[in-house]
C-alpha positions in Angstrom: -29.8 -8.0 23.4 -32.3 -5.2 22.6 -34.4 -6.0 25.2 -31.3 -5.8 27.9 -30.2 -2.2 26.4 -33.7 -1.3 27.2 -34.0 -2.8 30.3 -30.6 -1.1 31.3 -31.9 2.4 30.2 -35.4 2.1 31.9 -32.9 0.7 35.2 -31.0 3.8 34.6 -34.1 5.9 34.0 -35.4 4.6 37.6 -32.5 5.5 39.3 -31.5 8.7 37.9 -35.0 10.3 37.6 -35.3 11.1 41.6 -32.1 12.8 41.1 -32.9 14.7 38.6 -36.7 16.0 40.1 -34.8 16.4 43.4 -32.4 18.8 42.4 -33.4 20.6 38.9 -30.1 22.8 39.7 -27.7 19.9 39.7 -29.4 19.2 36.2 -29.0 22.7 34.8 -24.9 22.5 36.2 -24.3 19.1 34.2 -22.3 19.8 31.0 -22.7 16.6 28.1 -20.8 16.8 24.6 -20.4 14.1 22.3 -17.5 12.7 20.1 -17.9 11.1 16.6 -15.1 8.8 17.2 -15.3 7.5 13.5 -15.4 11.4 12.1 -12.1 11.9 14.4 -10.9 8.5 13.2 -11.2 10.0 9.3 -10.2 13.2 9.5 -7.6 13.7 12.1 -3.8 13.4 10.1 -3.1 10.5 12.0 -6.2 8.8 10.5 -5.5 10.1 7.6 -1.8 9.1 7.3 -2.8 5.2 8.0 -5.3 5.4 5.0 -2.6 6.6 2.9 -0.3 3.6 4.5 -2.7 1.2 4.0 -3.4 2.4 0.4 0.3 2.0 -0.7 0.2 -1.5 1.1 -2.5 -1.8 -1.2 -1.4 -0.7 -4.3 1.8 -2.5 -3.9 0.2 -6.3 -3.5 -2.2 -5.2 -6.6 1.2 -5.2 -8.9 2.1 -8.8 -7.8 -2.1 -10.1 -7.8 -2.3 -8.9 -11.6 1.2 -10.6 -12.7 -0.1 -14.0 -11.0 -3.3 -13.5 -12.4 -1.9 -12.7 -15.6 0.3 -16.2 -15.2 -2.7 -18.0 -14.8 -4.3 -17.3 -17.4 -1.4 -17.9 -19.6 -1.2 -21.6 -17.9 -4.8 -21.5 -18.5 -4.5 -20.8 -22.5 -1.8 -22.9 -22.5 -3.6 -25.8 -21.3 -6.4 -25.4 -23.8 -4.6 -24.8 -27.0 -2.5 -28.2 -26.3 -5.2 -30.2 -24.6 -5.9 -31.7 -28.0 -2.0 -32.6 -29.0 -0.8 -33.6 -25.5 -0.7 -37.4 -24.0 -3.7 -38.1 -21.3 -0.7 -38.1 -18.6 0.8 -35.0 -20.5 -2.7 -33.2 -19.9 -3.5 -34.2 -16.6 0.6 -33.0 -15.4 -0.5 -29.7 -16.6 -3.6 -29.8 -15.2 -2.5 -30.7 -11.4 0.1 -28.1 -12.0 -2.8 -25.5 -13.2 -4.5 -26.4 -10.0 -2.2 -25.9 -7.9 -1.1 -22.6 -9.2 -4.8 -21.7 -8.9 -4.4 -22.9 -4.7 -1.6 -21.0 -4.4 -3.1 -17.9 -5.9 -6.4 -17.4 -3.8 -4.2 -18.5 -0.7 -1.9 -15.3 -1.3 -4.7 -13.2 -2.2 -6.3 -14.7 1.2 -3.0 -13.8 3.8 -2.9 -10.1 1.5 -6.4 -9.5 2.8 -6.1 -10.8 5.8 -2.8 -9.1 6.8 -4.0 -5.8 5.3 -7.2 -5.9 7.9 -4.4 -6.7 10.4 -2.5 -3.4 9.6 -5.8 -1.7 9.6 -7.3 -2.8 13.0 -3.3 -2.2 14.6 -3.7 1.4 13.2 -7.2 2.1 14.4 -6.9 0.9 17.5 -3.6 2.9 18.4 -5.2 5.6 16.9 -8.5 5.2 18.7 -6.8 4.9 21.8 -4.8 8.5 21.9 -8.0 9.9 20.3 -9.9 8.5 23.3 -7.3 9.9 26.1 -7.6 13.5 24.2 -11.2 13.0 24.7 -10.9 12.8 28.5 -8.6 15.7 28.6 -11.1 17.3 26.7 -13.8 16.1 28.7 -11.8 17.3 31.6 -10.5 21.3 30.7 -13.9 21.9 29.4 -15.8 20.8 32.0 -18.0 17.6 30.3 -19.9 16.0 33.2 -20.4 13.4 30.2 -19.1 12.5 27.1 -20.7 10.5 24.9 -19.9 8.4 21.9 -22.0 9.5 18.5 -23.1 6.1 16.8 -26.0 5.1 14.6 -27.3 2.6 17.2 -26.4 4.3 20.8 -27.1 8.7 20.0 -30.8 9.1 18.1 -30.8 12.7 18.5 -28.4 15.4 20.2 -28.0 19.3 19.4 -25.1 19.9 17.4 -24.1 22.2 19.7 -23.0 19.2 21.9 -20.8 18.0 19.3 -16.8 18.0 20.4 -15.9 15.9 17.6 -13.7 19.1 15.9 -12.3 20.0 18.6 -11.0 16.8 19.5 -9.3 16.3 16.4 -7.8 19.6 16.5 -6.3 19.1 19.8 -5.4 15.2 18.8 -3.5 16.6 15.6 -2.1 19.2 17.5 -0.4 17.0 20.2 0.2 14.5 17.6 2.7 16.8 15.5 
């Protein structure tokens, strides 16, 4: 994979770099920002507000997780204390139905966590996607010949000055209100 990104960008490089010698003044006219989509993601309200949603989502499954837990280990105590005084087929009744409290338990706490990252890729993505469209009009009023996306992986280095993260949340929270 590395070695196609860099294949691409020498590709790029290639094509672009007679352009660029060609005509310095079309170089000096070309206006590139970037975004921090995951700064916009965190602080716009919108991004905000879904934290919050997801956080009472949260908080609300944590009051059931602790009673079952707390259920368990009740059956669990149970179980122990009268291991001794119950019949073999006594025991072993208890201890299927231990078992299967115990299934029943980690397959909730499974569909929680699974519907919770549900919710929380449904949020980001609408989210993402009405940040991305302010971007363009962005991109647009302002004149960006390029936009680019800030990432650990794709921007090593750019001049802060570039930056159009803040103002794309500002006008994201604005049109979102």
């Amino acid at each position: 994979m590395k070695q196609f990104v860099v294949l691409m960008l020498v590709c790029f490089g290639l094509i672009v770099s007679p352009v660029l010698v060609a005509s310095p003044v079309m170089a000096q006219d070309q206006k590139i920002g970037y975004v921090d989509l995951q700064k916009a993601l965190n602080l716009s309200s919108a991004g905000k507000a879904a934290k919050e949603k997801i956080k009472a989502k949260v908080q609300g499954y944590d009051v059931e997780v602790q009673q079952r837990q707390e259920e368990l280990k009740k059956l669990k105590e149970d179980l122990e204390k009268q291991a001794m005084l119950l019949s073999e087929e006594a025991r072993n009744a208890k201890e299927r139905n231990y078992q299967q409290k115990v299934k029943d338990y980690q397959r909730f706490t499974k569909d929680i966590q699974e519907t919770l990252q549900q919710t929380d890729a449904d949020l980001t993505r609408k989210i993402l996607e009405k940040i991305l469209k302010i971007v363009k009009e962005v991109g647009k009023s302002e004149g960006y010949s390029i936009v680019l996306e800030k990432t650990e992986s794709s921007l090593v280095y750019a001049d802060e000055s570039m930056d159009i993260t803040d103002e794309v949340i500002k006008a994201f929270d604005t049109q979102s209100k």
